[in-house]
C-alpha positions as CSV (number, residue, x, y, z in Angstrom):
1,X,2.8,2.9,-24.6
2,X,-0.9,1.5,-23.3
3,X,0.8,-2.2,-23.0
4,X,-2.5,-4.2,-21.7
5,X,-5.2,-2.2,-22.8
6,X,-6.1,-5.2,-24.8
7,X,-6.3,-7.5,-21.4
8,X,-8.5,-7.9,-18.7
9,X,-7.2,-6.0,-15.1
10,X,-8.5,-7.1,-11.6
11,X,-9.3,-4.7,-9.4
12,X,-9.7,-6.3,-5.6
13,X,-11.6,-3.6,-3.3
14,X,-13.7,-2.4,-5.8
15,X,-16.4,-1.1,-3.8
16,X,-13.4,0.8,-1.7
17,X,-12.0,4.6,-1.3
18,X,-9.6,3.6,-3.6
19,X,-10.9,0.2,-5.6
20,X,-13.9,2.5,-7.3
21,X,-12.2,4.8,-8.6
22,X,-9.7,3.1,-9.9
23,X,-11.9,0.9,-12.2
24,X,-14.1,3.4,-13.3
25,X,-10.5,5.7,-14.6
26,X,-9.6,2.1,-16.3
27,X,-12.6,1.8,-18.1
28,X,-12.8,5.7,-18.8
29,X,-9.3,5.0,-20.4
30,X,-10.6,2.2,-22.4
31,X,-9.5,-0.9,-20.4
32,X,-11.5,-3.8,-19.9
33,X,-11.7,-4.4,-16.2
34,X,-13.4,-6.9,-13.6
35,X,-14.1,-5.4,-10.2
36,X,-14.1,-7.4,-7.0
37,X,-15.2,-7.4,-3.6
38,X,-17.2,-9.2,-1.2
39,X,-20.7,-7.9,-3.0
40,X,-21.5,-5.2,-5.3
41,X,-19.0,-5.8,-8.1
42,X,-18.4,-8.0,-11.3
43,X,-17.5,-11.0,-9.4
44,X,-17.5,-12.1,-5.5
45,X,-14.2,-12.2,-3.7
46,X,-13.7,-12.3,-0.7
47,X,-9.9,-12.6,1.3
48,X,-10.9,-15.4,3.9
49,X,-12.4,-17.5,1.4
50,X,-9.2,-18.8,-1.2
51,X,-11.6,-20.8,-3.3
52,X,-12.6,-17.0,-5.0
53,X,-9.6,-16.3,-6.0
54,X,-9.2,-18.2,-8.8
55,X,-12.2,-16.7,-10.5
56,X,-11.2,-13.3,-9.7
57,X,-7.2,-13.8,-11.4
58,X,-8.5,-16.1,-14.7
59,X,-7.5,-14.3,-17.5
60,X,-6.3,-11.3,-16.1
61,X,-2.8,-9.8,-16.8
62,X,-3.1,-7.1,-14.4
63,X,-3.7,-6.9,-10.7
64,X,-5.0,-3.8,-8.9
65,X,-3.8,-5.1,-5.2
66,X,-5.4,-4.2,-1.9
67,X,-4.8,-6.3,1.2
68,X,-7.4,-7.6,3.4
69,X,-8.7,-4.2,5.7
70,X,-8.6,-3.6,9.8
71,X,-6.4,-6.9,9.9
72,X,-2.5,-7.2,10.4
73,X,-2.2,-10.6,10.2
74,X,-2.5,-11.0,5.6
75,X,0.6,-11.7,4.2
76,X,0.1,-15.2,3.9
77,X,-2.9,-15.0,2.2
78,X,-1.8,-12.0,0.0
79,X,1.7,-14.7,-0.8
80,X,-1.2,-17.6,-1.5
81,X,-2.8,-15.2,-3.7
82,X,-0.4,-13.9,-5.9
83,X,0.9,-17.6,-5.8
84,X,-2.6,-17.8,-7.8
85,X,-1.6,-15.0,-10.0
86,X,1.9,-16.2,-11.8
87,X,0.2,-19.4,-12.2
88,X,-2.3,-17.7,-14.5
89,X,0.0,-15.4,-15.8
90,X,-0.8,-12.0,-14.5
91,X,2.2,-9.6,-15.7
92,X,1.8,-7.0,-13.5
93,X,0.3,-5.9,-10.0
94,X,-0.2,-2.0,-8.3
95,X,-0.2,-2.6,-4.6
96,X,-2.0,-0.1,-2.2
97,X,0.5,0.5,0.6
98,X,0.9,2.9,3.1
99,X,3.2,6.0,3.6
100,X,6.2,5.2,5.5
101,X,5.8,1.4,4.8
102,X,9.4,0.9,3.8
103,X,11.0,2.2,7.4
104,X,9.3,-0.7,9.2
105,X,10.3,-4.2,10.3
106,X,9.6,-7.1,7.3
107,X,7.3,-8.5,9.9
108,X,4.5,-5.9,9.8
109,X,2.4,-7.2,7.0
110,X,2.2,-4.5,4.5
111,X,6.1,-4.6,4.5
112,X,5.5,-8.2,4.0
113,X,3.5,-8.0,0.9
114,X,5.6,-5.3,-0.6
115,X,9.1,-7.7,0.2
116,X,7.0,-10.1,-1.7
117,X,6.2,-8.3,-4.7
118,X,10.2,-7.3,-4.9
119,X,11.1,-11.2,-4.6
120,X,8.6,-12.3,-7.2
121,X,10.3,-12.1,-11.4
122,X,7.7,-13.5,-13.0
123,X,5.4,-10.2,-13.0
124,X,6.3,-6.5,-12.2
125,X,5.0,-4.2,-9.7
126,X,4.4,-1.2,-8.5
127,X,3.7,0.1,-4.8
128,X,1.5,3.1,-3.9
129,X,2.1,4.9,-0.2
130,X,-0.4,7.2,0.2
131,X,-0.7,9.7,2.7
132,X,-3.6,10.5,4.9
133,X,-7.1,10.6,2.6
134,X,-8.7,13.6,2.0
135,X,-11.6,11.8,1.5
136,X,-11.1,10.8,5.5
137,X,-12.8,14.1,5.8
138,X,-15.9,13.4,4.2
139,X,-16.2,9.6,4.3
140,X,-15.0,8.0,7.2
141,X,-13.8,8.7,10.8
142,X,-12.6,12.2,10.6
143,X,-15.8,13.1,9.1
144,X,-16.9,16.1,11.5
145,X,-19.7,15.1,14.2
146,X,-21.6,18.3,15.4
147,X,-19.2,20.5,13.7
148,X,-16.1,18.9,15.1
149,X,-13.5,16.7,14.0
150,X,-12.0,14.6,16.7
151,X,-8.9,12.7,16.4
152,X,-5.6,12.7,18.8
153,X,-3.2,14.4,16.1
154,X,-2.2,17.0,18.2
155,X,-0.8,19.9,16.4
156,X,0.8,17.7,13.9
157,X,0.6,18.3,10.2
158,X,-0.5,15.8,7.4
159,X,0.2,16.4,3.7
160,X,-3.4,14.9,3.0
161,X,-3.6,13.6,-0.5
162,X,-7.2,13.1,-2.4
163,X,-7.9,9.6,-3.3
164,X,-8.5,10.7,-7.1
165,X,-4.8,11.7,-7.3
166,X,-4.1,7.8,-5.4
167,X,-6.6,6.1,-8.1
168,X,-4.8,8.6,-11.0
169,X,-1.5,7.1,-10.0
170,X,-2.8,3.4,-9.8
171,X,-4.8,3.8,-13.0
172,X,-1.2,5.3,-14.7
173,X,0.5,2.8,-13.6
174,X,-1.6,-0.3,-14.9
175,X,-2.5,1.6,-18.0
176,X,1.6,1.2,-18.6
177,X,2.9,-0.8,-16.4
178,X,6.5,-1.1,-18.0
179,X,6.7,2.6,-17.6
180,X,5.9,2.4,-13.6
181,X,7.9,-1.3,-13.2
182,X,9.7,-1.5,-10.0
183,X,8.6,2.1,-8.9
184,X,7.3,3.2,-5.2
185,X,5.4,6.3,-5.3
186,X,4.0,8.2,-2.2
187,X,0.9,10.0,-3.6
188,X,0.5,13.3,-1.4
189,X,-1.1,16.7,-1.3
190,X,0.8,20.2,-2.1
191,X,1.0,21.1,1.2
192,X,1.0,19.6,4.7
193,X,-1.7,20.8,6.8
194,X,-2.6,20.6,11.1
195,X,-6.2,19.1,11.2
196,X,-7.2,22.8,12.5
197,X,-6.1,23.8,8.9
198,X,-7.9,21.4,7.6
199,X,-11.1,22.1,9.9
200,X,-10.4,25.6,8.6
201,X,-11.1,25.2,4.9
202,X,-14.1,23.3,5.7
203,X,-15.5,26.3,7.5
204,X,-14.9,28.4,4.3
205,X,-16.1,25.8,2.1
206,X,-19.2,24.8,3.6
207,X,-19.6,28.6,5.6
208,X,-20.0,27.4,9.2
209,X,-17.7,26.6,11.9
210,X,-16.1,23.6,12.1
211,X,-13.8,22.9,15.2
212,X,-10.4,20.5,15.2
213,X,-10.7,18.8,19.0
214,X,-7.5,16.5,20.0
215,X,-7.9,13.9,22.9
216,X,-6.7,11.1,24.8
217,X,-5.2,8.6,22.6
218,X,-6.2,5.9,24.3
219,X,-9.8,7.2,25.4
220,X,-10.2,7.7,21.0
221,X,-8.9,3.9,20.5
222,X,-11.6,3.0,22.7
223,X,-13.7,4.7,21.0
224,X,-12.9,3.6,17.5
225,X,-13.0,0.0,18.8
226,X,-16.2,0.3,20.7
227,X,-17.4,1.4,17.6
228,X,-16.9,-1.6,15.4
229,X,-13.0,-1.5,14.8
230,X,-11.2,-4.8,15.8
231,X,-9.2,-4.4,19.0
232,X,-6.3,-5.9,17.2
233,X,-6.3,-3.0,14.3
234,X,-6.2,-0.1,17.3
235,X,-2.6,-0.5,17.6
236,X,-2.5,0.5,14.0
237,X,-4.4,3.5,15.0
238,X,-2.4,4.0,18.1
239,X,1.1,4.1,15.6
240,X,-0.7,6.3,12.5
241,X,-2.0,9.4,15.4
242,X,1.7,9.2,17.3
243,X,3.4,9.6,13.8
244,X,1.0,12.6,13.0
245,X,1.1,13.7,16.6
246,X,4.7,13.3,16.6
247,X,5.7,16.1,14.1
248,X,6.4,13.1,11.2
249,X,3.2,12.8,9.0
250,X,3.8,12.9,5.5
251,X,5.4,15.3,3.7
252,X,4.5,16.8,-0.1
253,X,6.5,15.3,-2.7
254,X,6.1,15.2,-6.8
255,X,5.1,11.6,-7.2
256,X,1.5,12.3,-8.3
257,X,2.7,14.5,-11.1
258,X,5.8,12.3,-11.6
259,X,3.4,9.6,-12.2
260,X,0.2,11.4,-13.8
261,X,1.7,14.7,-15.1
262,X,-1.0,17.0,-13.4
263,X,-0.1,18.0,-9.7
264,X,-2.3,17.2,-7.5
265,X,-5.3,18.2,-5.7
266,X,-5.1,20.6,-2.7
267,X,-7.1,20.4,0.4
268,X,-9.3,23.7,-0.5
269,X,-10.2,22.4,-3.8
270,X,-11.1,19.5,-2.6
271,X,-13.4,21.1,0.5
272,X,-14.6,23.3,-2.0
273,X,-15.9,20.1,-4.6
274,X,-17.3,18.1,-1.7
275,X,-19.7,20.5,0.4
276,X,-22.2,18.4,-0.3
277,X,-20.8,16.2,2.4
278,X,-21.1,18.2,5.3
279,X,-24.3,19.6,4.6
């Protein structure tokens, strides 16, 4: 049963990978939403400035939750926030996690939030642990520059999941929340694949030769941080590329059917959809 079509859901990173698609399956589904970010959406909100929230959670019964981005240091803002959000009566809240999130210490902050969530009775929840986006691909910083994709994954493999499947799974799961209560699902792909796999079904797709390059770690941090990425986040980056590197990168599962009831989206479907992208 649809238990809050009738209600008003927040969704925080709206202007996101994830946020804005999310909101626009709500709405498709008939749910009245209110997007949120910094600029660009319904209403400004913005993660180091606490007076916003309160606009963002009034009269909302649902929560679409995504922590503050390149930082480490959020769960005391997140806690302040959903603090915020019983007071006002939210019922339930979809946090955007990571994959592996429940194997690390309660200090690292996205363990933080989700310990949280658990503690919390007077909503329910749901956590999302994505793996790696497809979307990284086409978007963001394993988009290929001069034909080649550049990250130190070694030969590691990756069950790459697209970010539709991740915002099908969020959307399910606020659309009925007493059907997804106290769940964690791990959206992935249907197969785990080495990023010169991946590199290989852009080639087909987009009918040019696109090369997979690994390289020094540290020499890529560098990089990434010269580039605009706060210093602090590139141990972040550091632990993702080991865990890939390392021969334990995610792994297919069923959750996005589980949760959805249509598998999801494999990495040449996906290539073949977003040519576009690397033309």
């Amino acid at each position: 049963m649809n238990d809050i079509t009738n209600n008003t859901t927040l969704v925080l990173g709206a202007t996101g990978k994830t946020g804005s698609r999310v909101a626009q399956k709500l709405v498709d589904q008939g749910i009245s939403v209110r997007t949120a970010a910094r600029s660009g959406a319904n209403i400004h909100f913005d993660w180091d400035d606490p007076s916003t929230f309160a606009a963002a959670l009034h009269g909302t019964t649902g929560v679409y939750l995504v922590s503050p981005v390149m930082r480490v240091d959020f769960a005391g803002v997140v806690a302040q926030f959903l603090d915020e959000a019983e007071q006002v009566g939210v019922r339930h809240v979809t946090y955007l996690s990571a994959y592996g999130i429940e194997h690390v210490p309660p200090k690292v902050a996205l363990r933080a939030v989700e310990l949280d969530l658990a503690a919390r009775t007077s909503f329910t929840h749901t956590i999302l642990r994505p793996a790696w986006f497809m979307q990284n691909f086409s978007e963001t910083f394993l988009k290929p520059v001069n034909d080649e994709i550049v990250v130190p994954c070694g030969n590691g493999a990756e069950a790459f999941v697209n970010v539709e499947d991740i915002a099908s799974v969020a959307a399910a799961t606020l659309s009925d929340p007493s059907r997804h209560a106290g769940h964690a699902y791990a959206p992935t792909g249907p197969e785990a694949l080495t990023f010169e796999e991946a590199a290989r079904h852009i080639s087909n797709a987009v009918g040019r030769k696109i090369t997979y390059r690994d390289m020094d770690r540290q020499a890529w941090i560098d990089a990434m941080t010269g580039a605009g990425v706060p210093a602090v986040y590139g141990e972040v980056l550091r632990t993702l590329t080991e865990t890939v590197a390392s021969g334990l990168g995610s792994r297919p599962n069923n959750d996005v059917f589980i949760a959805t009831g249509v598998a999801p989206t494999s990495f040449e479907e996906f290539a073949a959809k977003t040519v576009a992208a690397w033309r």
